[in-house]
MMTF fields as JSON, N, C-alpha, C and O atoms, coordinates in Angstrom:
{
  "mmtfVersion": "1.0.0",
  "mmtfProducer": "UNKNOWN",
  "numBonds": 371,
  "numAtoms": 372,
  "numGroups": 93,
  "numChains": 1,
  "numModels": 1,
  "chainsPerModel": [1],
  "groupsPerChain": [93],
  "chainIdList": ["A"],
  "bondAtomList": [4, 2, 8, 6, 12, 10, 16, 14, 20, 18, 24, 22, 28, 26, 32, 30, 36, 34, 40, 38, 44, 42, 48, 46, 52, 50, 56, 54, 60, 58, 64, 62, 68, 66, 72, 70, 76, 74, 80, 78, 84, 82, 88, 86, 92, 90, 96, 94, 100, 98, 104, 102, 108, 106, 112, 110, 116, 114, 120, 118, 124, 122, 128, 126, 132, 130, 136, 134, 140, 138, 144, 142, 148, 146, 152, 150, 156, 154, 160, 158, 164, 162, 168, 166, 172, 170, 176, 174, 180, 178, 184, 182, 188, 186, 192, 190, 196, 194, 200, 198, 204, 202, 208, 206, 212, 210, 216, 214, 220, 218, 224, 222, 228, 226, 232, 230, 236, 234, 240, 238, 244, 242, 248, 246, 252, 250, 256, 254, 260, 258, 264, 262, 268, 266, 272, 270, 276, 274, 280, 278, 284, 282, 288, 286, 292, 290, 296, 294, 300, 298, 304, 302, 308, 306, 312, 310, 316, 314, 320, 318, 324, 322, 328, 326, 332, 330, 336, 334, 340, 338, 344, 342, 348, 346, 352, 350, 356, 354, 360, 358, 364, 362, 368, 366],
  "bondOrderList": [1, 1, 1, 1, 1, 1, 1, 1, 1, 1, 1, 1, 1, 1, 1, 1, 1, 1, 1, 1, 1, 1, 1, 1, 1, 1, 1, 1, 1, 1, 1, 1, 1, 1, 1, 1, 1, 1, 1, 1, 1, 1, 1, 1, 1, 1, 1, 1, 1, 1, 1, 1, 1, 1, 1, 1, 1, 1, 1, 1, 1, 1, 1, 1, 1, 1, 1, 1, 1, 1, 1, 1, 1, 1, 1, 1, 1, 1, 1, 1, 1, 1, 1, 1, 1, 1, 1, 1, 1, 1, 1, 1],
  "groupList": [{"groupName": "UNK", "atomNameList": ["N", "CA", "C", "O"], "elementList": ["N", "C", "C", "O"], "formalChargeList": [0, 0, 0, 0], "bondAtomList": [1, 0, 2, 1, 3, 2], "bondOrderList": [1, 1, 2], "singleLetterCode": "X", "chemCompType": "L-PEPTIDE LINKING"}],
  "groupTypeList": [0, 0, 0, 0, 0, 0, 0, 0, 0, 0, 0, 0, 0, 0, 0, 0, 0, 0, 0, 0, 0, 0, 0, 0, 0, 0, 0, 0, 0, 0, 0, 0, 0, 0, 0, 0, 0, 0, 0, 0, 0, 0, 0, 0, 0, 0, 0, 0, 0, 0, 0, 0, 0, 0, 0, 0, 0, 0, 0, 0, 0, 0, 0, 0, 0, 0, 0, 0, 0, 0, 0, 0, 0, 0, 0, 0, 0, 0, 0, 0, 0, 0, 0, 0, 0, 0, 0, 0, 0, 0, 0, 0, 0],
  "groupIdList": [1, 2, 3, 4, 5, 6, 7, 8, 9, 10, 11, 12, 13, 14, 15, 16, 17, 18, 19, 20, 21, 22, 23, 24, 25, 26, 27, 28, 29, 30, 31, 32, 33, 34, 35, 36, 37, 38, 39, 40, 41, 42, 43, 44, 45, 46, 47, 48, 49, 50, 51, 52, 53, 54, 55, 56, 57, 58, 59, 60, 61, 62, 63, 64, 65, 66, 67, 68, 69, 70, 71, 72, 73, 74, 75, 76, 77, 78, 79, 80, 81, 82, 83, 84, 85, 86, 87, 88, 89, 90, 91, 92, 93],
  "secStructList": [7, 2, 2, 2, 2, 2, 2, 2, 2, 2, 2, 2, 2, 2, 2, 2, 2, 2, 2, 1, 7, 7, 1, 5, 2, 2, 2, 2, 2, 2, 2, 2, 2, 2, 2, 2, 2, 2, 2, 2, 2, 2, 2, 2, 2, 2, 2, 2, 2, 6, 6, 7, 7, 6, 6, 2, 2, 2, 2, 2, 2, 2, 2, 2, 2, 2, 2, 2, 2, 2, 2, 2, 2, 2, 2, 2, 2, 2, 2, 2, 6, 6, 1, 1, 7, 5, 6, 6, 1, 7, 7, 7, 7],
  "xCoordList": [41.707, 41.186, 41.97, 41.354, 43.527, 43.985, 43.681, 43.57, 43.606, 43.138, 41.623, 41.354, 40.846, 39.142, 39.334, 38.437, 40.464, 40.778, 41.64, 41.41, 42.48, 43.405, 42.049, 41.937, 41.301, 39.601, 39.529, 39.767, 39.051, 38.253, 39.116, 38.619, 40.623, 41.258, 41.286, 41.286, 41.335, 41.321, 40.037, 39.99, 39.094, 37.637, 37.696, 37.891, 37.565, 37.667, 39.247, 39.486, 39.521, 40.894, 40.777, 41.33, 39.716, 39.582, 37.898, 37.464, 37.308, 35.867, 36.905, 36.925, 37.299, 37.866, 38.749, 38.87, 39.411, 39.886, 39.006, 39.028, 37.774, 36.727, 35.892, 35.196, 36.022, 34.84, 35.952, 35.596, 36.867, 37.803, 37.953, 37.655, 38.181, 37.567, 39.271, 40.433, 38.79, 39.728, 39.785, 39.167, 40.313, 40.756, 40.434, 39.881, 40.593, 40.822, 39.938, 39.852, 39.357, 38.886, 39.056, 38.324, 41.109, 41.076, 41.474, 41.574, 41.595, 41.714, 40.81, 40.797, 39.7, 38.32, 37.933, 37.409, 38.279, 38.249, 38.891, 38.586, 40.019, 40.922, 40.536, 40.531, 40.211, 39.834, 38.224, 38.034, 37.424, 36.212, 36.672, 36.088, 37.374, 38.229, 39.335, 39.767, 39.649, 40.321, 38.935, 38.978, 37.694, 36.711, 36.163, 35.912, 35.953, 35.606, 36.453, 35.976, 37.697, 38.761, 38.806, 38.77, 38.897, 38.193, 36.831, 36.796, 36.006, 35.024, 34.961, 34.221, 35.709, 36.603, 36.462, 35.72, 37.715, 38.57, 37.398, 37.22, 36.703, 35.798, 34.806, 34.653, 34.386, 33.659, 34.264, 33.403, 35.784, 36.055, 36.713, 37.271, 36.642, 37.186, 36.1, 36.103, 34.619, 33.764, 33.281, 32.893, 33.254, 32.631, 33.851, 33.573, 34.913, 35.466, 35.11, 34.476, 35.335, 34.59, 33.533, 33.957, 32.261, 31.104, 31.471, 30.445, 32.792, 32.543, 31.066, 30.466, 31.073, 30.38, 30.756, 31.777, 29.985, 30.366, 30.742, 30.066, 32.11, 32.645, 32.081, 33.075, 31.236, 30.23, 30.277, 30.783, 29.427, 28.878, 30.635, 30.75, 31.42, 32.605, 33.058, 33.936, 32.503, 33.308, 31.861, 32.122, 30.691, 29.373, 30.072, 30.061, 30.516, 30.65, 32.493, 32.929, 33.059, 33.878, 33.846, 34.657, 32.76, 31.826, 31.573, 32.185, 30.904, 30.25, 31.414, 31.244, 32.444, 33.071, 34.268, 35.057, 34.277, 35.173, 33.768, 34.13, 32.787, 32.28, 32.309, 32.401, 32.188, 32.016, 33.168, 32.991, 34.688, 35.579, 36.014, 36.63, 35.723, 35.511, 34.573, 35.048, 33.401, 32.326, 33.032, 32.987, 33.841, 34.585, 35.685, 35.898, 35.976, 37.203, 36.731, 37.332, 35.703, 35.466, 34.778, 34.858, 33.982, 33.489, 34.791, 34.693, 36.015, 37.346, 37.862, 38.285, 37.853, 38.529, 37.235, 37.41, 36.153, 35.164, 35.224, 35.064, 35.512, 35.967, 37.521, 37.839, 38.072, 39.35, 39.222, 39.91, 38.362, 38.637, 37.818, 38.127, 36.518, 35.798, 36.621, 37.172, 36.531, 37.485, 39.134, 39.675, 39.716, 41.388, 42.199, 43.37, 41.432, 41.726, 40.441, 39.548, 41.034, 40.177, 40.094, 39.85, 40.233, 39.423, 37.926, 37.059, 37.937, 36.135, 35.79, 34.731, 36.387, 36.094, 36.007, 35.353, 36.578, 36.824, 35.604, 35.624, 34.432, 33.017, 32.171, 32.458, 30.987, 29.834, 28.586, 28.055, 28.284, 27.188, 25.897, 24.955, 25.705, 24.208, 24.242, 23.283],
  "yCoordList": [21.277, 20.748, 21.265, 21.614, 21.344, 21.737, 23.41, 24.021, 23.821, 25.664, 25.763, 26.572, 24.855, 24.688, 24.22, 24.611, 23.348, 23.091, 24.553, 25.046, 24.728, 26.265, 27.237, 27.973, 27.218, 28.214, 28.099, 28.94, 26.61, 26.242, 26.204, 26.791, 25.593, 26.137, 27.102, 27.112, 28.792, 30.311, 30.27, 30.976, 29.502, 30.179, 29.474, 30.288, 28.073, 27.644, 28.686, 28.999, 28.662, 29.387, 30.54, 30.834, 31.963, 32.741, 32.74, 33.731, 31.347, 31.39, 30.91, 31.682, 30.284, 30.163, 31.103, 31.107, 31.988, 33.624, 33.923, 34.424, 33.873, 35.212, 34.442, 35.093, 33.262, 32.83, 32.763, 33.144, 32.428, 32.279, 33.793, 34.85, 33.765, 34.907, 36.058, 35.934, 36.908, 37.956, 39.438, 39.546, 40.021, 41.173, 42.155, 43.098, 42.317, 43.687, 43.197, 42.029, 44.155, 44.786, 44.338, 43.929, 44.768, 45.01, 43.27, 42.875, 42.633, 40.857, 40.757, 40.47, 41.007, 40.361, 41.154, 40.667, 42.041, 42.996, 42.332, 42.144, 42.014, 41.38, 40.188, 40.152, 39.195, 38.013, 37.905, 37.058, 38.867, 39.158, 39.397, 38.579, 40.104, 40.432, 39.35, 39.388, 38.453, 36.909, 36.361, 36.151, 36.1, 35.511, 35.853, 34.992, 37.488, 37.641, 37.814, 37.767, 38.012, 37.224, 35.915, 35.65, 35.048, 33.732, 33.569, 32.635, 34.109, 33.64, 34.517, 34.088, 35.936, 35.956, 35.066, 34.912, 34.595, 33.326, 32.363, 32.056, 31.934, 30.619, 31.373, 30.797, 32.461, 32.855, 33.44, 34.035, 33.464, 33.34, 32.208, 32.297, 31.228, 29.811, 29.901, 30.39, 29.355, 28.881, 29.855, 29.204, 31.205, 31.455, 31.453, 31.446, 31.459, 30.651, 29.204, 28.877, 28.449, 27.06, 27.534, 27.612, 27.851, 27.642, 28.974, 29.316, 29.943, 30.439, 31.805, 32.229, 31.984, 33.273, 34.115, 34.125, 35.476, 36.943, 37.304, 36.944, 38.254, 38.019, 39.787, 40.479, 40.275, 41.3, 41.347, 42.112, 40.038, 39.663, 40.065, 40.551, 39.782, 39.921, 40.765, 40.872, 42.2, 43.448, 44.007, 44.659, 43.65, 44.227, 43.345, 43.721, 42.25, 41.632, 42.41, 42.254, 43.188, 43.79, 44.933, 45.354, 45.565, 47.097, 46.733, 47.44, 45.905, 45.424, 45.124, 45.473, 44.464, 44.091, 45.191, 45.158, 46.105, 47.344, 48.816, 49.885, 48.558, 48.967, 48.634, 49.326, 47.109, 46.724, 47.071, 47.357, 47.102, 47.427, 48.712, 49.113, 49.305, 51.427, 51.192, 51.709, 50.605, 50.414, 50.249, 50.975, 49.109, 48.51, 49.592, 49.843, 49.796, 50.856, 52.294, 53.076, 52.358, 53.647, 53.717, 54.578, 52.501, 51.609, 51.604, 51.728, 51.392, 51.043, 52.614, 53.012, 53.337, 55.007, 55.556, 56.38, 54.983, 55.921, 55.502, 56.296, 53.948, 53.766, 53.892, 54.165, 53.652, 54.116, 55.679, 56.177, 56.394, 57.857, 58.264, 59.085, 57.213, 57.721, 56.751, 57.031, 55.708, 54.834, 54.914, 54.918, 54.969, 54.852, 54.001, 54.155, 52.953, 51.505, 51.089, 51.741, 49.476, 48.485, 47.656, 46.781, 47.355, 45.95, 45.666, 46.451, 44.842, 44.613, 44.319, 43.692, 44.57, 44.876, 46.306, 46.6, 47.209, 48.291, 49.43, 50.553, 48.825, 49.071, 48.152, 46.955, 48.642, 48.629, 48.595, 49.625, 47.275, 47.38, 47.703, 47.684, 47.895, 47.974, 49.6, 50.201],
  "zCoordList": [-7.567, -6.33, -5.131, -4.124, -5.197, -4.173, -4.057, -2.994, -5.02, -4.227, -3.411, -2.523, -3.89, -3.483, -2.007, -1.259, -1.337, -0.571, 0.543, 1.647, -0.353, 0.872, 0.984, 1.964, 0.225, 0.274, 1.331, 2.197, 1.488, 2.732, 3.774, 4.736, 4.094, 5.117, 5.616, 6.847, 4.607, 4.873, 5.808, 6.815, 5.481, 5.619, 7.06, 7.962, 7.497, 8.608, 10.255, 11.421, 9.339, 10.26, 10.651, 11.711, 9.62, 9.498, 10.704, 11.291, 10.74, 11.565, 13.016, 13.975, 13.038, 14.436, 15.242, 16.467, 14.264, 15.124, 15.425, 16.549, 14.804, 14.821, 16.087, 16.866, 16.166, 17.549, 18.796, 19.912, 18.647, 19.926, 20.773, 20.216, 21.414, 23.273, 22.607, 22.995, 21.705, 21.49, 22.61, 23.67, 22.256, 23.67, 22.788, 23.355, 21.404, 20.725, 19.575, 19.196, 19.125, 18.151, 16.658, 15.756, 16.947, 15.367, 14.286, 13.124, 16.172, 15.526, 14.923, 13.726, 15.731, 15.133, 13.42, 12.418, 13.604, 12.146, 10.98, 9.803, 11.849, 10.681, 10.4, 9.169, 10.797, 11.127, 9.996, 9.124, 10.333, 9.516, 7.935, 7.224, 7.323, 6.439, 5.783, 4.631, 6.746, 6.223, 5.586, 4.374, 6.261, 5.828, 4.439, 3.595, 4.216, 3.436, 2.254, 1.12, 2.488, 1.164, 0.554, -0.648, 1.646, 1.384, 0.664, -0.137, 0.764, 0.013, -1.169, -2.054, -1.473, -2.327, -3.75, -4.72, -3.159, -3.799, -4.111, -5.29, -3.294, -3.317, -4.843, -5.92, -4.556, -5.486, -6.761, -7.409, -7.469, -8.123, -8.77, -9.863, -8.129, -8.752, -9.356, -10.486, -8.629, -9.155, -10.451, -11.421, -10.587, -11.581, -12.891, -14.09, -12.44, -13.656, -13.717, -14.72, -13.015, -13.511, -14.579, -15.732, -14.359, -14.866, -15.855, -16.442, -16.259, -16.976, -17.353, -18.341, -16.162, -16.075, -15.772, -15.084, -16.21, -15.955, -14.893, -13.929, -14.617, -13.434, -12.904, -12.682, -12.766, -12.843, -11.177, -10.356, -11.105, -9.237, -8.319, -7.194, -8.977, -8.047, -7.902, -7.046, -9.009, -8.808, -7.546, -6.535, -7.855, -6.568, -4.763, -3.591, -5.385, -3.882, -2.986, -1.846, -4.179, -3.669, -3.107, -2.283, -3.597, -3.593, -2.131, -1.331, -1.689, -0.728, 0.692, 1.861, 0.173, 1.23, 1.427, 2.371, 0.453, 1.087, 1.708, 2.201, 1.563, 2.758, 4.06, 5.073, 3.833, 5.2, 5.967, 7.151, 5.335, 5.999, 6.173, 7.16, 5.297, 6.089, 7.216, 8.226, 7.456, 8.601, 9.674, 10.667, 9.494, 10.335, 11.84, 13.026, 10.439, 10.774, 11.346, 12.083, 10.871, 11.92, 13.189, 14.065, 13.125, 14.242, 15.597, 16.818, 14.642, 15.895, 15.941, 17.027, 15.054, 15.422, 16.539, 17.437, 16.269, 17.039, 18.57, 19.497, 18.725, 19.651, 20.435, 21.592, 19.565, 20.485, 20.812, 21.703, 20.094, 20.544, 22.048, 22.911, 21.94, 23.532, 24.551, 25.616, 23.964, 25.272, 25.535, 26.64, 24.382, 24.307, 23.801, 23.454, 23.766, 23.654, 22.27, 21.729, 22.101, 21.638, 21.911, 21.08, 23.237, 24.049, 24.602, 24.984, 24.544, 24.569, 25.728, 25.745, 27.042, 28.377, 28.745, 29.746, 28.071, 28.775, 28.585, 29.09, 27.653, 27.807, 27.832, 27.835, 27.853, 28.649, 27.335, 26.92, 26.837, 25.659, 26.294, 25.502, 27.099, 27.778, 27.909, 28.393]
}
């Protein structure tokens, strides 16, 4: 019970970096990447609980180390036209 609990602390702590008014980039990156470790974890307690094939966790890792090469080149592509990774110093429109 107490790890099902630090889950959900990671996961709440990890949503409130990610909504609070950041300057850079690579918080929010990182912050996205706390989340998805967290659920992680959440999704390997449970499928040991219930004792199922742990299959889904090697695809949901497949999955979340794309998202973080995405990530990451998303921030090289930007620091290279802008200089920086702050989220004032362009222009989404």
């Amino acid at each position: 019970m107490m790890n099902m609990s630090l889950i959900i602390i990671m996961f709440f702590i990890g949503n409130m970096i990610f909504v609070s008014k950041q300057k850079h980039l690579l918080i929010v990156l990182m912050s996205l990447e706390f989340i998805v470790l967290s659920n992680f974890f959440f999704m390997l307690l449970y499928l040991m609980m219930v004792d199922y094939n742990m299959y889904m966790l090697m695809v949901f890792l497949v999955f979340s180390v794309c998202e973080g090469a995405l990530g990451l080149s998303i921030l090289v592509s930007m620091i290279r036209t802008h200089g920086n990774d702050y989220f004032q110093s362009f222009n989404l429109i």
